[in-house]
ChimeraX commands (.cxc) that place a marker at each C-alpha (Angstrom):
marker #1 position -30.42,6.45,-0.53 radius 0.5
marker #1 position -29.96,4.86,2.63 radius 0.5
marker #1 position -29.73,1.18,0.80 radius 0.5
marker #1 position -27.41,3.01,-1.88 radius 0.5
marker #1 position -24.80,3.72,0.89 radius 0.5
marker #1 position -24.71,0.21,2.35 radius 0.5
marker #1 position -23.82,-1.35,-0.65 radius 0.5
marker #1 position -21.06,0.99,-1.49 radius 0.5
marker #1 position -20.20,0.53,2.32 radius 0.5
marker #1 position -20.43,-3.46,1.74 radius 0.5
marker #1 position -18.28,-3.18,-1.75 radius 0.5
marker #1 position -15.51,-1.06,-0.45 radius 0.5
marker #1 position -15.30,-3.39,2.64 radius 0.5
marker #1 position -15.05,-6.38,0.41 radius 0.5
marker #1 position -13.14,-4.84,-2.07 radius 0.5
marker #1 position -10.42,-4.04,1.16 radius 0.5
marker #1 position -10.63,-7.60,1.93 radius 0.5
marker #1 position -9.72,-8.33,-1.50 radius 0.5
marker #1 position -6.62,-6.50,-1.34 radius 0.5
marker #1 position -5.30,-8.01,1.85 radius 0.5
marker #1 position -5.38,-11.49,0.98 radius 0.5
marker #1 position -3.86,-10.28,-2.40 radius 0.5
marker #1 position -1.19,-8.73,0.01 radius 0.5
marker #1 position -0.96,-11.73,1.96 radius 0.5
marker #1 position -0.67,-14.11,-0.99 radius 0.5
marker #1 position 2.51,-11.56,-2.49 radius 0.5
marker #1 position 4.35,-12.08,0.78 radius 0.5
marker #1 position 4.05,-15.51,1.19 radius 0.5
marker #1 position 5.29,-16.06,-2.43 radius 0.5
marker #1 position 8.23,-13.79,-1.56 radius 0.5
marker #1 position 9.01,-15.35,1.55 radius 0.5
marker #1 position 9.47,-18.59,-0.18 radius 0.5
marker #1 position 11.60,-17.42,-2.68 radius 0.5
marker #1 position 15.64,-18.42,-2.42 radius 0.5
marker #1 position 18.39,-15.45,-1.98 radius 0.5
marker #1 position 20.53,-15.46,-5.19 radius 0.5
marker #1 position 24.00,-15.01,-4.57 radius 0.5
marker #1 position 24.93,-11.31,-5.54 radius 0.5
marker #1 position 28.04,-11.54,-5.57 radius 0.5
marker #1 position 28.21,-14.26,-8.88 radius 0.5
marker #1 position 25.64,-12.00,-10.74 radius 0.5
marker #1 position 28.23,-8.84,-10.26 radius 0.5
marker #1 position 31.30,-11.03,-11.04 radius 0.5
marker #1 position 28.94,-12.28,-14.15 radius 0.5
marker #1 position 28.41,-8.46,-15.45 radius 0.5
marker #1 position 31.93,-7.95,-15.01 radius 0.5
marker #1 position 32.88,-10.26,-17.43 radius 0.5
marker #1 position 30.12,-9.48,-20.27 radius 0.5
marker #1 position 31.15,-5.78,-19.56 radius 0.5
marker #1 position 35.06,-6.61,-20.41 radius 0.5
marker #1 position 33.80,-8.77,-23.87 radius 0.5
marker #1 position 31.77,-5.84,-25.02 radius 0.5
marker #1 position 34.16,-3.39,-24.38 radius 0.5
marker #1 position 37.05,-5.68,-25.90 radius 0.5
marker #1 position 34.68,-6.26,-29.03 radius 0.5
marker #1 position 33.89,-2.30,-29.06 radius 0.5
marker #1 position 37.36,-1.62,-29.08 radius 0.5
marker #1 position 38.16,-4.27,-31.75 radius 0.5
marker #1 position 38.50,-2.96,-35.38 radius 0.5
marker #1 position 35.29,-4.83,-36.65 radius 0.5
marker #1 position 32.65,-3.55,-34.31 radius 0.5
marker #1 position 35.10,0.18,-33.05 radius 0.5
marker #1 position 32.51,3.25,-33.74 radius 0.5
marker #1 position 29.40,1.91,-32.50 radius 0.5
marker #1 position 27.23,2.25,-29.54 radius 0.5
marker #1 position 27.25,-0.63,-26.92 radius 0.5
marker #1 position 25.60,-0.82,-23.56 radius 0.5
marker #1 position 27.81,-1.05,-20.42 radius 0.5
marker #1 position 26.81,-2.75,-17.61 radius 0.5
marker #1 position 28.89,-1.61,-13.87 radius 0.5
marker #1 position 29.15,-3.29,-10.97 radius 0.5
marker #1 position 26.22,-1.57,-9.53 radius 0.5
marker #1 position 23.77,-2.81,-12.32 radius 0.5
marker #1 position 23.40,0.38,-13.89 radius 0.5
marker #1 position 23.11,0.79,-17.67 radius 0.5
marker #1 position 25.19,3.17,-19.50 radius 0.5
marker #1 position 25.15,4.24,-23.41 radius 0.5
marker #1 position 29.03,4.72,-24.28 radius 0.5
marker #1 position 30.24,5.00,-28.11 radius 0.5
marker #1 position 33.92,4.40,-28.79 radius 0.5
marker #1 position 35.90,6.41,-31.03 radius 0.5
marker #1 position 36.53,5.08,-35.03 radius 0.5
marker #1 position 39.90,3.11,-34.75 radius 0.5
marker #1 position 42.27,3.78,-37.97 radius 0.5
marker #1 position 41.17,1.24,-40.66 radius 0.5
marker #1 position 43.65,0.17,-43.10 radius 0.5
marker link #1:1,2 radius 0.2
marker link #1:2,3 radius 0.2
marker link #1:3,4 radius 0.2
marker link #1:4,5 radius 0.2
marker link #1:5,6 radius 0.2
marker link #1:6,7 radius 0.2
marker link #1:7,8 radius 0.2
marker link #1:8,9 radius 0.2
marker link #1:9,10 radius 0.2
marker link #1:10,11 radius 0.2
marker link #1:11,12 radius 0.2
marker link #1:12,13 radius 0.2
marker link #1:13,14 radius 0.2
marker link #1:14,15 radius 0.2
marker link #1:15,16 radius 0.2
marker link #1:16,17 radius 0.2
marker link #1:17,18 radius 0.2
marker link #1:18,19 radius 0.2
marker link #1:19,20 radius 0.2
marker link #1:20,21 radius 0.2
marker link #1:21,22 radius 0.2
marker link #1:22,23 radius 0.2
marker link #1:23,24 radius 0.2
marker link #1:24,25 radius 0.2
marker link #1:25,26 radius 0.2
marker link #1:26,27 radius 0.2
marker link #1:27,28 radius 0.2
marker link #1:28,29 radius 0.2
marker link #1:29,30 radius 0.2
marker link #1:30,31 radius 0.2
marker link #1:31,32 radius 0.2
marker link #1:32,33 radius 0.2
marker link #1:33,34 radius 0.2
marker link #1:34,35 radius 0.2
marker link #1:35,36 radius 0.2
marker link #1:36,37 radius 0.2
marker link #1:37,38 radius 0.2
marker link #1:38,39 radius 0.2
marker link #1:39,40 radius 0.2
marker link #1:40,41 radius 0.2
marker link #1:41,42 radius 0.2
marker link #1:42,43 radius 0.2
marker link #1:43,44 radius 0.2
marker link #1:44,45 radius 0.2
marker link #1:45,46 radius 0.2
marker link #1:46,47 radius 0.2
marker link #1:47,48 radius 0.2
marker link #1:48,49 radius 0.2
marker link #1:49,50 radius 0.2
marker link #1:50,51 radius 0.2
marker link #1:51,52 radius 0.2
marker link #1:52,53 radius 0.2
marker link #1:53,54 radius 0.2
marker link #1:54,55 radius 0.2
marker link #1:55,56 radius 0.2
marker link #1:56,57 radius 0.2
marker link #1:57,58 radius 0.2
marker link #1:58,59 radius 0.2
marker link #1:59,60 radius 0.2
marker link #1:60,61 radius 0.2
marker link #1:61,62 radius 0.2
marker link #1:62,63 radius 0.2
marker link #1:63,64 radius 0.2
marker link #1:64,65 radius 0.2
marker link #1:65,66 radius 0.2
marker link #1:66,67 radius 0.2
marker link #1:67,68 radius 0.2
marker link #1:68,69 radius 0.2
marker link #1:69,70 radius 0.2
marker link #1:70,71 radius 0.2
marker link #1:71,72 radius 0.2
marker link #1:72,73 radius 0.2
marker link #1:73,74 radius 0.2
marker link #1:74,75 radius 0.2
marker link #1:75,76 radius 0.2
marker link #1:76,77 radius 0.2
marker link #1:77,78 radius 0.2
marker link #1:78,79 radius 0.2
marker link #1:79,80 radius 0.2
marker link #1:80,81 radius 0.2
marker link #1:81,82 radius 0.2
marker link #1:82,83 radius 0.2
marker link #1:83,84 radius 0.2
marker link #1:84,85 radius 0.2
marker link #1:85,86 radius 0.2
view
């Protein structure tokens, strides 16, 4: 019983060990990873959000369901109304 214990004991402690390099590894990869400029990703979404909405509007695509993107990165479902078809 007493043997039992010691080699849970010694695979827990390993499996700890284990864990902490893993931890180690993750925040030495993310510490060597470049900042990306914000600002040009918002000012990106910003435009694909005014083409979708100008094609959703348009009399072609009008009716269906397109995804929004704000400035905040959040997706939203929107459907625009059926334009008058001639």
């Amino acid at each position: 019983m007493k043997k039992g214990r010691a080699d849970l004991r010694k695979a827990v402690k390993a499996a700890e060990q284990d864990a902490l390099e893993m931890l180690v590894d993750l925040f030495d990869w993310l510490d060597g990873l470049k900042p990306q400029p914000t600002t040009e990703i918002v000012e990106e979404m910003q435009k694909t959000k005014t083409k979708i909405t100008d094609l959703a509007l348009s009399d072609g695509v009008a009716g269906h369901a397109v995804v929004s993107c704000s400035s905040h990165l959040h997706l939203a479902l929107k459907t625009y109304p059926m334009g008058n078809r001639a």
